[in-house]
Structures are given as C-alpha cells and as structure tokens.
N, C-alpha and C positions, 0 to 999 in steps of 0.2 A: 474451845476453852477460852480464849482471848474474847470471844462474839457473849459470854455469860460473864466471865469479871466486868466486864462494859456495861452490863444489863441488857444488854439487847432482847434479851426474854420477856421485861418491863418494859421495854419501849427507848431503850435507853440509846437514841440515835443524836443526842443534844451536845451542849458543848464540851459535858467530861471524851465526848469520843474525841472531839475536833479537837481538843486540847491536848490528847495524850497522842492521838497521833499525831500533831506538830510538833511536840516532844519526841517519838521518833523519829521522826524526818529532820525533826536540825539538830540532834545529838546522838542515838544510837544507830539511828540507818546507815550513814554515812561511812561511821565506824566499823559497821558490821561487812557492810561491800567491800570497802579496802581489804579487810580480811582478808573475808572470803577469794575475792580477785589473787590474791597474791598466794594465798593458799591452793589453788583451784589449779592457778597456772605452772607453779613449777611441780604442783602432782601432774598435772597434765603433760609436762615436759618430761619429767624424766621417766613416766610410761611410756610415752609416745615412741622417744631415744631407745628404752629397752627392748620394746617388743619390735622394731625397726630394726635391732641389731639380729636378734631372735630370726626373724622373717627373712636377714638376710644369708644369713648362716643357712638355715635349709633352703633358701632356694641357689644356694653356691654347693650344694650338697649334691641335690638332685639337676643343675647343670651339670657336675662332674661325672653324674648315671646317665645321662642325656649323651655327654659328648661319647661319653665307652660306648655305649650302645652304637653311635655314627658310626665310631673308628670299624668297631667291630663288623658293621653295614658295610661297608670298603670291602674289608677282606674275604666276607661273602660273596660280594658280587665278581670279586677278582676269580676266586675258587671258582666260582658258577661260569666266567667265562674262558675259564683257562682248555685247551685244545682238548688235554686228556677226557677232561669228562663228558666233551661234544662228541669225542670218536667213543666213547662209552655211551652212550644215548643212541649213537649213529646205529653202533654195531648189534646193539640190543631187538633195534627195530628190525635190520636185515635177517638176524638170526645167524651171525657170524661170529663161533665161538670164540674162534684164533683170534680175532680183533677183540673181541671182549676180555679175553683174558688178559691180550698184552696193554688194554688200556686202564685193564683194572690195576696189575702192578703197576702201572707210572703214575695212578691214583691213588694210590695207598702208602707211595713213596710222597708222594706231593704234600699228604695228608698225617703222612708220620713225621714230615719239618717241621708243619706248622703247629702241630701238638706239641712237637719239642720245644717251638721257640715262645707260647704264649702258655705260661702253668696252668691258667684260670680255665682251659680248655682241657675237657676229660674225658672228652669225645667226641670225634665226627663219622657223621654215617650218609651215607647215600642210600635212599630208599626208591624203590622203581613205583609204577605206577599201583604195583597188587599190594603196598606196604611192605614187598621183604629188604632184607637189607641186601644191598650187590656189595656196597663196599664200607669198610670199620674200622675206625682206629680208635684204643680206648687208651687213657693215660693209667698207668698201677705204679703209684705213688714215684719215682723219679723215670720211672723205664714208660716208652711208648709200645705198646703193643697190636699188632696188627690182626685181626680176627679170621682165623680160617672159616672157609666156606663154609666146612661141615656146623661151625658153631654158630654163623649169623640167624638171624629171627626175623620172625613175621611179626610187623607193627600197626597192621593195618588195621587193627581195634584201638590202637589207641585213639584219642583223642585228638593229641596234638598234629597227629598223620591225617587227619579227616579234615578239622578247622584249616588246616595249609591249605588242603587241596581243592578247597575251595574256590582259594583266592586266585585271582587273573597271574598267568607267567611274568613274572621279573616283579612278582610282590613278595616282599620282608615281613615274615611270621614272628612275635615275640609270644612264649606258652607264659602263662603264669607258673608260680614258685610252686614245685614240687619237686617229691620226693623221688630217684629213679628205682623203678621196677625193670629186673631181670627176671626170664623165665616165670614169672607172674609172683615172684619173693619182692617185697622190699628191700634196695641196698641196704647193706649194713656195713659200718654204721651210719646214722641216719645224715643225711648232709644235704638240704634245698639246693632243688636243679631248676637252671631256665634252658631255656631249649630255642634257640634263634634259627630259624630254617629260611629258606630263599629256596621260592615257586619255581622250577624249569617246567619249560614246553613251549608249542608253537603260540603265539598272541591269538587273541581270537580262537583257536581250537581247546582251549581248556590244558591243565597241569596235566603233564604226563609223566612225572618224578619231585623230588624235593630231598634240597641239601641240607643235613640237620647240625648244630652242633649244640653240643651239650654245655652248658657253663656249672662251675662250685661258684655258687651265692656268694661265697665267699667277698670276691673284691666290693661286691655289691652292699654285704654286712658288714663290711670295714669304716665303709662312710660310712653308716649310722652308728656304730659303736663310737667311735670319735666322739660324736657328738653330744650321746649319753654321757661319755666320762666325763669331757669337757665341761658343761652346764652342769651335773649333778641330777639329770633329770631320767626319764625314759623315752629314749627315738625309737618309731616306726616303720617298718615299711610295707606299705600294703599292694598287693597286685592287685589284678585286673577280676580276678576271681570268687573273690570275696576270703581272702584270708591273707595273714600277715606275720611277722619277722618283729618284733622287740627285743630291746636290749635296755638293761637300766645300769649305774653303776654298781648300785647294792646287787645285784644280780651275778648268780653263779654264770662261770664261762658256757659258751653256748648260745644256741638259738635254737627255738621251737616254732612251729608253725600250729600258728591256730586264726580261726573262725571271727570275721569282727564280729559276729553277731555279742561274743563276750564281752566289748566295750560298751553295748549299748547303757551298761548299769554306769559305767565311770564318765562317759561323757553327755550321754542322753542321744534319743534317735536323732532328734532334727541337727543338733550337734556333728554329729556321724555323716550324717549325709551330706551336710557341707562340707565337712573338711576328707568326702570321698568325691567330692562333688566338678573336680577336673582343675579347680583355682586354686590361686596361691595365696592365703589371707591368714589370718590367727582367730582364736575363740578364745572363750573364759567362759569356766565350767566349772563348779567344784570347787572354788580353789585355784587351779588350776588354768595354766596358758599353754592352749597348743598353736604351734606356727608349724604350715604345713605348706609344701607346693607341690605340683604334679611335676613327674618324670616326661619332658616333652622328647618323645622319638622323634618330631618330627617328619621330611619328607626320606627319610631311611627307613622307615616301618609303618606307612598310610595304616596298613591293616591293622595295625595295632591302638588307632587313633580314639577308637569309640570305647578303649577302657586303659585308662591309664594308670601307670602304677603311680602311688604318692610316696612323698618322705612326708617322716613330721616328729616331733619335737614336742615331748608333755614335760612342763616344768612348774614347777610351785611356786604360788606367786609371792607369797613369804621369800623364797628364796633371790628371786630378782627385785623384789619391792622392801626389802628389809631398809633400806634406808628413807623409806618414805614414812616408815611408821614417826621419824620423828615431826614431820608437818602434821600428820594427825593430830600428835599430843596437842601443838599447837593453835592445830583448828580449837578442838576441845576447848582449852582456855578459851581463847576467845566467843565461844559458846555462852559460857559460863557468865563471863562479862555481859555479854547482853541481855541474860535472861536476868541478869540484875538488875540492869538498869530497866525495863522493862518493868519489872515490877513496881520498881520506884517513881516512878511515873504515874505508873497505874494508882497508886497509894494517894498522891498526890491530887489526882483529877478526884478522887472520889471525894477528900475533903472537902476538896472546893465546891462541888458543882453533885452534892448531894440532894438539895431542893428541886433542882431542876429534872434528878432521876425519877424524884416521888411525881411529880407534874408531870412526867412522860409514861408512868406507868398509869395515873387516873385518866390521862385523854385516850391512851390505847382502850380501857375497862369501858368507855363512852362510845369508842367507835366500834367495840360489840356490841352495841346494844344497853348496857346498864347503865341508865340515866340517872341514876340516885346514886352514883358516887362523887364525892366532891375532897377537892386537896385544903390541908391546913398547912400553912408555911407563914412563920411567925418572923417579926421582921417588920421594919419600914422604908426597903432598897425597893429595888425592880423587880426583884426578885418574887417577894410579898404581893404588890401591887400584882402583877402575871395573877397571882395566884387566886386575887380577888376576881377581876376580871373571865377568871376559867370558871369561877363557881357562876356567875351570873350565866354566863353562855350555856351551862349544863341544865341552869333554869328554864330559860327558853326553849332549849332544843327538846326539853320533855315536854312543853306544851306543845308545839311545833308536832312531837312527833306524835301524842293524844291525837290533836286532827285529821293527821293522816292516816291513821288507825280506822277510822270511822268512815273518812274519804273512800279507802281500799276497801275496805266490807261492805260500803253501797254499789262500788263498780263489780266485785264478784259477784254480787247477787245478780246484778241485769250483765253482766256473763253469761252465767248459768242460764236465764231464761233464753237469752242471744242465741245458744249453743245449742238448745234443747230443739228450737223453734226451726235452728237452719238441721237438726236432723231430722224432725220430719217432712219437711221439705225436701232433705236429701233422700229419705224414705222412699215417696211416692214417686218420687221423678226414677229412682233407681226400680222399682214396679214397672212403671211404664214402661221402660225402657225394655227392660227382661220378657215383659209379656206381648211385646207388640211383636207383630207375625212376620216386619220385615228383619234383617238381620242387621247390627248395629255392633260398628265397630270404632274403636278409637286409638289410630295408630301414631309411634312416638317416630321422631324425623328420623331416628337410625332404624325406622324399619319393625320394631317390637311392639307388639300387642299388646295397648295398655288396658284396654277393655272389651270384653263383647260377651252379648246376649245368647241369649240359650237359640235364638233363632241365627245370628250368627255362627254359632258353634257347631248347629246344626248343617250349614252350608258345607261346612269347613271340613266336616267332614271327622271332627275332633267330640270324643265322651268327655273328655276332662278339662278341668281350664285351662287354658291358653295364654294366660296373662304370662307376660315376659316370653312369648314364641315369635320367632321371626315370620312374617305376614308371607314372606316369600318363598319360606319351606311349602305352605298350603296354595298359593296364589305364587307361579315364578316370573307373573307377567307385572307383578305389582310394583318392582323398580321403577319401570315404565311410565306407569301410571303415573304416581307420586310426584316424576319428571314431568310432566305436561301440567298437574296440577297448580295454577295461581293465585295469589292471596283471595280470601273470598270469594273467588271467582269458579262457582262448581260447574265438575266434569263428567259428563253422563257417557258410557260406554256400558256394550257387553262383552262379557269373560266367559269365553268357553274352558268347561272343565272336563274329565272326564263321564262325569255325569250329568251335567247339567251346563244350564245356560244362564248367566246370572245378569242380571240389572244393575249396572255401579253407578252409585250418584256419591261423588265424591268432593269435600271442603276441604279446602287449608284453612287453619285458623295460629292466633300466636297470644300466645299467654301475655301478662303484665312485664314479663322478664325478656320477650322475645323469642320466646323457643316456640318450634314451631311443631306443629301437630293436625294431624287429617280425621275427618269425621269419616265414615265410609258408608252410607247403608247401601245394602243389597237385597236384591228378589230374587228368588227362584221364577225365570220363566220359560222355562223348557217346556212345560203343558205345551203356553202359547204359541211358543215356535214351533213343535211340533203340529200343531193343529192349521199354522199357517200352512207348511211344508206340504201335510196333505191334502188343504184343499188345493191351493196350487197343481200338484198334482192330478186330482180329481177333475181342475179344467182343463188341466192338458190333455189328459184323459177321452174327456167331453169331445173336446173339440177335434183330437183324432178321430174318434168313432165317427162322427159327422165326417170325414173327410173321408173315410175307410166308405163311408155309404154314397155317398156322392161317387168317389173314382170306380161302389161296384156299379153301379148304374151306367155310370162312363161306361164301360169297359164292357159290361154284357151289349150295351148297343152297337157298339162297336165290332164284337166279335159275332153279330147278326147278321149285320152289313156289309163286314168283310169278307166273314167265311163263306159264304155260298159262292161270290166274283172266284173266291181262289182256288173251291172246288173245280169248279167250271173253268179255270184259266191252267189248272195243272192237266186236267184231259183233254184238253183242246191242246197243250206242248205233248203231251206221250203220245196219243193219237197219232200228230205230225209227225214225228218220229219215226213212225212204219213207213210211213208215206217212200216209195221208191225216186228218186233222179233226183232226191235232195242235196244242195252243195254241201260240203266239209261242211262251209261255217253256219249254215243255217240248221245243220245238225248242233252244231257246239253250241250256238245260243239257242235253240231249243232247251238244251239240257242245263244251261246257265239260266234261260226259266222256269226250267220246273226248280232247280235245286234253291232259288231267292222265293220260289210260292210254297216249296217245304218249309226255309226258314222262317218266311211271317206268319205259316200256319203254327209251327210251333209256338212263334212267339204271342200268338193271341190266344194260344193253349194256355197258356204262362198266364197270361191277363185273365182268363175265362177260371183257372183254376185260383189265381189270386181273389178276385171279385165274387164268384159262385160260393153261396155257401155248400156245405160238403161237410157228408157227416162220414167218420173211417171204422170203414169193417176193421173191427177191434178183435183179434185174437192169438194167442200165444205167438211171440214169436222170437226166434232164437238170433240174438247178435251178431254171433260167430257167424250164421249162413249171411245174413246179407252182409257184414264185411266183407263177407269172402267174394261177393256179387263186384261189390262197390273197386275192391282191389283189380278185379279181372277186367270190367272196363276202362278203369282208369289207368293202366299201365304200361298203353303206347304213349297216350301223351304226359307219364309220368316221365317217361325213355328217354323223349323226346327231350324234356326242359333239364334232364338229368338231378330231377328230385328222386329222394327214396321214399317210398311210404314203410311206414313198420306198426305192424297192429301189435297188441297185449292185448288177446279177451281170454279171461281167464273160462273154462272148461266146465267147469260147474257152475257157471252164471246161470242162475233161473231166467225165463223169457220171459220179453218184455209183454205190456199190454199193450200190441201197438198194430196197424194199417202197416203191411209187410211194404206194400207200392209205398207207402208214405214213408215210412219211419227210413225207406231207400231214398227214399226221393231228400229228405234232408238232410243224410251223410253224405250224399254227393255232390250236393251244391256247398258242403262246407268244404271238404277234400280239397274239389275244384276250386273253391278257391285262395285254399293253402298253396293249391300249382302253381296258379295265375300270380301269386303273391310275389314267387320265388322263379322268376325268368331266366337267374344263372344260375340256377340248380340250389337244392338245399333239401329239408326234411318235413314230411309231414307225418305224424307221430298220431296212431289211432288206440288209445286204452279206455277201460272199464273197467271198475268196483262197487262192490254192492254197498248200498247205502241202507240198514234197517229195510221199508218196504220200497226202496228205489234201487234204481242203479245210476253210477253216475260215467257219464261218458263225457270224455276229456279228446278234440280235436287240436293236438299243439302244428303251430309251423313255424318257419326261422326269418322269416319275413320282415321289412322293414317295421312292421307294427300298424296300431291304427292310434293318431293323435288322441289325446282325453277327452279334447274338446269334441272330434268327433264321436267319439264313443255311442254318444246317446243318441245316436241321429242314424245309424248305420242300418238300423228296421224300418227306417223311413222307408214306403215306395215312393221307388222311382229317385233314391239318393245315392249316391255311388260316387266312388275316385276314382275307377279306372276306367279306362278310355275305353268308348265303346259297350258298356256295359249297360242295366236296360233299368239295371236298380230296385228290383221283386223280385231275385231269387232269396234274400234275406229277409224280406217283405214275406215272402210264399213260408218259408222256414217256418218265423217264430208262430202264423198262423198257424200249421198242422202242428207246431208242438202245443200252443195252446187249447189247441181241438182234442188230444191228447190229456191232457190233465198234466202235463211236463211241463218243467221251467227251461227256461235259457242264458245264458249268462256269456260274458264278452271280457277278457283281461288280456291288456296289452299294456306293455310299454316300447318307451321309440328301441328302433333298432334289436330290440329281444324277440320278433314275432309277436302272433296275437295265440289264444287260446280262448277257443269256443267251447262252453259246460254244458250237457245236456242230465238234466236230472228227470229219466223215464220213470213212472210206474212201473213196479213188476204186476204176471198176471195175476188174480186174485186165485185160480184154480191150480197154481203150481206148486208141484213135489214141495218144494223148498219150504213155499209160505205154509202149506197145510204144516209140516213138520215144524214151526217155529211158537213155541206155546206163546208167545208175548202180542201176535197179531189174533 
C-alpha cells in the first residue's frame, strides 16, 4: 500500500520517496518506537509476572504429589521389610501351614494399624506369585476390616498384577487412575483408585510376590480442586495412561475420569503432546493459558519414570490479562497518530516533487523498450531543464537502438548459416563414427558412458543405449584402466571378457573447462588369439610327433640289442642253478641275476610296447570283470601301504569297445599310481557313468596332488616326480587310450589328490546302444 501512494508502480523511487521517508525518520519514527518500547515492555512484564506465578503454583502442586508419593515409598518399603512378611514368604516356600497362618495374623494386625492411621488408604493386600490374595485389609468408611480367606480373590488377570511383576525385586509400581473392580462389578460408588505396590523376591531371580495398596484419589484431587477454585479456571490431572481427572469452579462436585483424546478439540494435538510431554512449561491456545508440570516420583518409583502423571491449570486469559487491555487501548491511540501523520507527509511529498514522479514514470516506459515517449514539464528551475535534457536522450537512444536492430538481424543470419554448417559436420563425423567396425566409446571421469557406437554396444554386450551406464557394470577391470591412463598419452592393453578378447587403445583428453574425459576404441580379437593358440598348439604338436618317432627308433634298437644278451644271460643263471656243490651265496646271486634280467626285460617290454606301434583287438568288454582283475592284484600292495580301494561300477553298464589286455593294462598303471601317491595310507576311489555313446571312468586318490604347472608335462616320456620311476607308464597310457578312439583328462589341486577321466567308447554291437533310438 505505502510502495503505490509513492508510485513505485511508475517509477516512483526519486526524491518524493527520500523526502517523506526523512520525514518519518526525524518525526514519526521516533515517536512511534518510544511507543511501541514502552507499550511492548510493561505487556511484556506483567505476562511474563503472571504466567510465572501460574507456573509456579502447579509446580508447588505437583511437588506436594511428588513428596506424598516419597512419604508413601517409606512406608512401603518399611511394610515390605518388616519380619512378618519375610516369615510369610518363608513359610509359603516350605509349605508350612502353622507358620503361615501365625504370620499371616501379625500381618493383617500390622496392616489393620496402618489402615487405621493413614484414611487415604482403603486397602492393602499381599498377592503371592499366582496373583491370589494370601492377606487383605480393606477400610469400609471409619471401620478397618480384615478379609477372611474364604472371601480373598484371584488378581492375576489384572493388569496392574502383571505390569509389577515384571519389574526387578525392591522396585516401586505406581498403576494409573482407575476405577476398583470387585468380583469383576465396578465399586460403587464410583471413586479413582491408584494402586502403589513394592516388587518382593530374590534380586536377580525374578518377583515372587507384590505388596499392593490401594489409595482414594482423593488427597490427590484435593490439590487440584484448590486450584480450580483459587484462579477461576479448570485444573488437570492426567496419568500415565492416557486419561485424566478435571475439576473447574463452575463445575458440579465430583470428578470423572475421561480419555485426553477429548481435549484434542480444546487445545489442539501438538499442544496436548507438549503439555503430556514430561516438562514443566505453559502454552496459549484458544484463549486460553495452560501451566503444566510433571508429577517427579523420582528414585522412590524408577518404574514409574517412563510415564509420568502431570498437573495443569487452564485459565482464560481475559481473566489474568484483564488489566492489560488498558495498554492496548493506548497502543491503539498511538496507532492512530501515526497513520496521520503518515499520510501528511505523504500529501506533502506529492505536491512538491510531482514532476519528478511524471520524469520517473517516462524513463521506466524508455527502459521497456518505447522510445517514442517523451516528458512535458513546464517551468524554468532544474526541474524543466531535466526534462529537456531526457527528451534529447530518448532521441538518440532511438537512433542508437534503429542500428542495432539491423547489426542483430545481420549477426542472426550468419548464426543460422554458422549453425546449419557445424551440423552437417556434426552429421557425417557422427556416421563415421556409428558405422566404423571398431567399437567407440566416450567415457565421462566418474566413470559414465557418454557415448558409443553401435559396434561398441555390440561388444558390450548391450541392445539398448547405454548412455549415462556405468562403463564398469560391463567392463569391472575399467577403474583400472582409467588409473594408468595419462594426459594424451594412449594406453594399449587387452580385456578378457567372458566371451571375447578385446583390443583397448585408450585417451585421456580435457575439455576448455578442464574436465576430464577418455576416448576408448576397441576390437574384437578372439578370432586372432584363438588362431594363435592353436597353431602354437599344432607345433607343439609337430614337434612331439617327431620326438615320439625318434625315441621309437631309439627304443626298437635298443630292445634288439638288448633282448637277445638277456635271453641268453637269464638261461645261462637257471641253468646254473641246478648245477650240484654250488655255495649258499652263488646260489643267492644266481637268482639276484635272473630276478634284475626279469626286471630289464620287462622294462624294455615297457619301451618295445611304448615305441612299437600296435593296433588293439577291439571287442566287447565288460568294466566290472577287469576291475574286478585289477582289485585282486592289487591288494597286497594296497595292504601293504594301508590304502583302501573302492570301485562303483554300476551293473547295467554296457561294454566297452576296448583291447581287454589293454584297457587292463591302463587301470593299473593309474590305480598303481594312486598307491605310489599315498605311502601312509589313504584312498583310491574307482567309479563309472554312462555318458550318451561313452562311458566316463573317474580314478580319484587322496594324494599330495600334482602341481598346475606340471600338469601338462606328466604324458611326457620319460617325465616323472617320483624317485625311481622310468616315466612311460603315463606315456604308454594315454597312447592305448588314443589307439582306442578314448580321451584322457588329469585334475588336480595341491594337497586334494589328483583325479584321472577316462572317456571310453561303448561297443557299437551292444544291448543298450541297439535299444537307444537317438544313436
């Protein structure tokens, strides 16, 4: 309102503003603050006073319910440690009537004093651990009466019997405000009971009883009624439960218990919940001032800590504030006054300093844009002159701005051409890019995908675009990378994936701003590695065969040359042998030579059957029998080294297509050397399963293993680890499996044994295969 009497809608920021705001700054500003200050501070004062007396009043209230509750804590704990009710506990345990009974009379005399001497109490009871009562005293209006056995109850559904017995022994229960129920009736007439109990039992073993006494609210609604009358207002008191006890003065005698959720309409929730909220503070709501404090039990009732009961105090603030309504009036006046003078002011700047508002509206109308408006202001002050001086300026600035009109429409034209020109540039280079066969990527320094080619995306393994995907979801070695990468300086590695083998020629590069960012391209070259792989292969290959042809040559001359000397050198020792008047030991080395000219015949058997080719009478042959062969000689010297062997062939296995001598002869040189493997004893494990037209036979043993590195060298002849060993019975092996049409296969790791695969043909003529439609 003030920012449009001013004109500020016209432009009106000139000297009627400076003017009439210096007229309130040195005559009604000043005025107005003393006011206000002095107004301000003695309302401030004497709410401050009121609600401070308010505040202090209920929390002298609820101290007064705070200390009762302590006193009251005292006399419980006195009751809980007095002898009677330790020899009642005692005798309960034993199962010792006579004791029980005579400690129950000097409890129920102890308990019919203390009913007498405090009114407020109208009941104490002892409850045993199953909630019944063992002992009861109830007050009926001046008389104490003592409860015969036959009438005492079971309280073990209540509530407030359950909540006690929770709590650790020698802890103080306060119940919230209720009503007492007899034989499952509500007392009548109706009268708010608190229920104060003290936990007995062992510490650490849990409650095994609880001392209850009953209170009339009574002393408890006395304070707050006071207080009601006192002030004129309505006092509170709310438990732990969520419901509460009012009293107003207007208000018929009595107390009712109800639910706060009913004040939520009178003071509002967030209201409610502060002033349930455990503090002692006041609110304004309505109208209305409530000062509230919590009831502090303190360390007489720990248990009771996490809900405390409050007082509080709702008074009308008309009725504590009635004598402030006169500083009001007074504010008011002084209101009045300034918005007068205010206007007079205003009235004032406008006569004066009229020309200068039309002059602030035509240069606003100029700096939109409208160069054809111009000011008339008649006159021969400064005022006039300004106004000549603003029409010239409005002349030039419309030539001024004609040229620039023309300037800007030549520069957007060679724009647009600029623009066209750099997109089909950006066109063809983004073609290129898309269609070129390697794969092209452009990643951002955090890692995100800001571009790539359809042959990128192909690598990647992705249908859809990828732009904004982390490069490392697809690639996880590309953090890596990224790291080694240096300014311009590109980094050529390959990336194994699971399918493929890729080529990375990788840039760093850094925009005008600094940010930094990677070029990527990639190839697919798995073809080529693969193709290296297998010629490599293929010479290794070569170059075995040649070696396999050489050692047969070796090896058949050898076994020409030798074996005839050792034919001739084993019958020349047995011969001697018969010979009569021979000593002991020319007998014993006799037979220590033949048994070294059996050994090297064998073992040039070994060489003669490695070297010689050999082709294997091929026909049916059943698993089961030569395990069974292989088991029976081998199982002195399994005895021996205390290995087990354990076959699995399963019974229905079709026969193999295999050389019976042969396909024995290379279960036993593998067996044997599961034995050899396993010097202090261990396992070697012989099973079979058909595989479609194979079977596959699995030799495990528990053996130190055979290294990775050796792995591939172990068919080598003549390569071997163990001592003594000649290095062609694995040599001999994979030969008859290859003569065979069979594979071989070798998995070890250290310290797990090794495991030899043999994958046989089955026979082409067998039961099984005729019966199988898919061969």
């Amino acid at each position: 309102m003030l920012d449009r009497l001013l004109g500020k809608s016209r432009g009106g920021r000139g000297l009627a503003r400076r003017i009439y705001f210096a007229f309130l700054i040195a005559a009604v500003i000043p005025t107005g603050i003393a006011g206000i200050i002095g107004v301000t501070l003695s309302l401030d004062q004497l709410r401050d006073e009121t609600l401070r007396h308010l505040r202090q009043e209920v929390s002298v209230r609820a101290n007064g319910v705070s200390l009762f509750f302590s006193q009251l804590s005292a006399e419980l704990r006195y009751l809980a440690e007095a002898p009677p009710l330790a020899e009642l506990r005692d005798a309960i345990r034993q199962g010792d009537s006579a004791r029980v009974l005579a400690a129950t009379r000097r409890l129920e005399h102890d308990y019919s004093a203390l009913a007498a001497t405090y009114p407020h109490i109208y009941q104490i009871r002892f409850l045993g651990r199953d909630g019944k009562e063992r002992v009861r005293v109830d007050r009926r209006g001046h008389d104490v009466v003592v409860i015969p056995p036959a009438e005492l109850q079971d309280k073990s559904d209540r509530y407030y019997f359950r909540e006690a017995m929770t709590f650790e022994p020698g802890s103080m229960y306060v119940s919230p405000l209720d009503l007492n129920v007899e034989f499952g009736q509500v007392e009548t007439p109706e009268r708010p009971v608190v229920r104060v109990a003290i936990v007995l039992g062992v510490p650490g073993a849990g409650a095994d009883s609880v001392l209850v006494v009953n209170l009339h609210a009574d002393i408890l609604l006395a304070q707050i009624e006071e207080m009601a009358v006192a002030r004129s207002g309505t006092a509170y008191l709310f438990d732990r439960s969520g419901h509460f006890l009012s009293r107003s003065r207007e208000a018929a005698s009595g107390f009712a218990m109800r639910s706060v959720g009913v004040l939520e309409e009178i003071f509002g929730k967030s209201h409610l919940a502060a002033l349930l909220g455990g503090r002692e503070g006041t609110l304004m709501a309505g109208g209305r001032i409530v000062a509230y404090a919590p009831v502090e039990f303190g360390g007489a009732y720990p248990g009771a800590a996490a809900g405390r009961w409050v007082i509080a105090l709702d008074v009308a603030q008309r009725t504590l504030f009635f004598s402030v309504l006169n500083l009001y009036v007074l504010y008011a006046v002084l209101g009045v006054a300034l918005i007068v003078t205010a206007i007079g002011g205003y009235v004032l700047s406008r006569r004066l300093l009229g020309p200068v508002d039309a002059l602030a509206q035509e240069t606003e109308a100029i700096a939109g844009g409208d160069f054809t408006r111009r000011v008339s202001i008649s006159g021969d002050d400064e005022i006039a002159d300004l106004g000549a001086k603003f029409n010239a300026m409005a002349d030039r600035l419309s030539d001024l701005y004609g040229k620039l009109a023309g300037q800007r429409d030549r520069l957007e034209d060679e724009v647009v051409a600029r623009t066209r020109e750099l997109a089909r540039e950006r066109a063809f280079l983004a073609a290129i890019i898309q269609h070129t066969g390697d794969g092209i990527l452009v990643v951002a320094d955090n890692g995100a995908i800001a571009l790539a080619n359809g042959a990128a995306r192909k690598l990647l393994g992705a249908a859809a675009d990828v732009a904004g995907m982390e490069l490392a979801r697809f690639w996880s070695e590309w953090p890596t990378i990224a790291a080694e990468v240096a300014d311009e300086t590109p980094v050529r590695r390959d990336l194994k994936t699971r399918a493929r083998v890729l080529a990375l020629s990788v840039t760093s590069t850094r925009d005008v701003s600094g940010g930094r960012s990677f070029v990527v391209v990639a190839r697919d070259i798995s073809e080529e590695r693969r193709l290296q792989d297998e010629r490599r292969e293929l010479d290794r290959q070569m170059f075995q065969m040649d070696k396999m042809a050489t050692m047969g040559e070796l090896a058949m001359g050898l076994a020409h040359e030798i074996g005839n000397p050792l034919a001739g050198m084993k019958a020349v020792a047995q011969a001697l042998q018969y010979e009569e008047d021979l000593p002991p030991g020319v007998i014993e080395a006799l037979r220590r030579l033949e048994g070294e000219t059996d050994r090297l015949s064998d073992f040039l058997r070994t060489f003669h059957g490695f070297a010689a080719p050999t082709v294997p009478d091929l026909r049916p042959t059943q698993l089961k029998d030569t395990v069974a062969d292989i088991l029976f000689w081998t199982r002195k010297e399994a005895r021996n080294q205390k290995v087990s062997i354990d076959s699995n062939i399963p019974d229905d296995l079709p026969p193999l297509n295999a050389d019976p001598a042969q396909l024995k002869q290379v279960l036993l040189n593998l067996v044997i050397n599961g034995l050899r493997a396993q010097p202090d004893g261990g396992l070697v494990d012989i099973s079979a399963q058909r595989l479609d037209r194979h079977v596959r036979i699995a030799v495990r043993d528990e053996g130190p293993g055979i290294p990775e590195a050796l792995q591939r060298r172990i068919f080598e002849p003549f390569f071997t680890t163990r001592p003594g060993g000649s290095g062609l019975g694995l040599s001999i092996v994979q030969k008859i499996v290859h003569e065979h049409g069979a594979e071989i296969e070798v998995s070890s790791e250290g310290g797990h044994g090794s495991c030899f695969t043999l994958r046989w043909p089955i026979h082409p003529t067998s039961d099984n295969e005729r019966r199988d439609p898919h061969h």
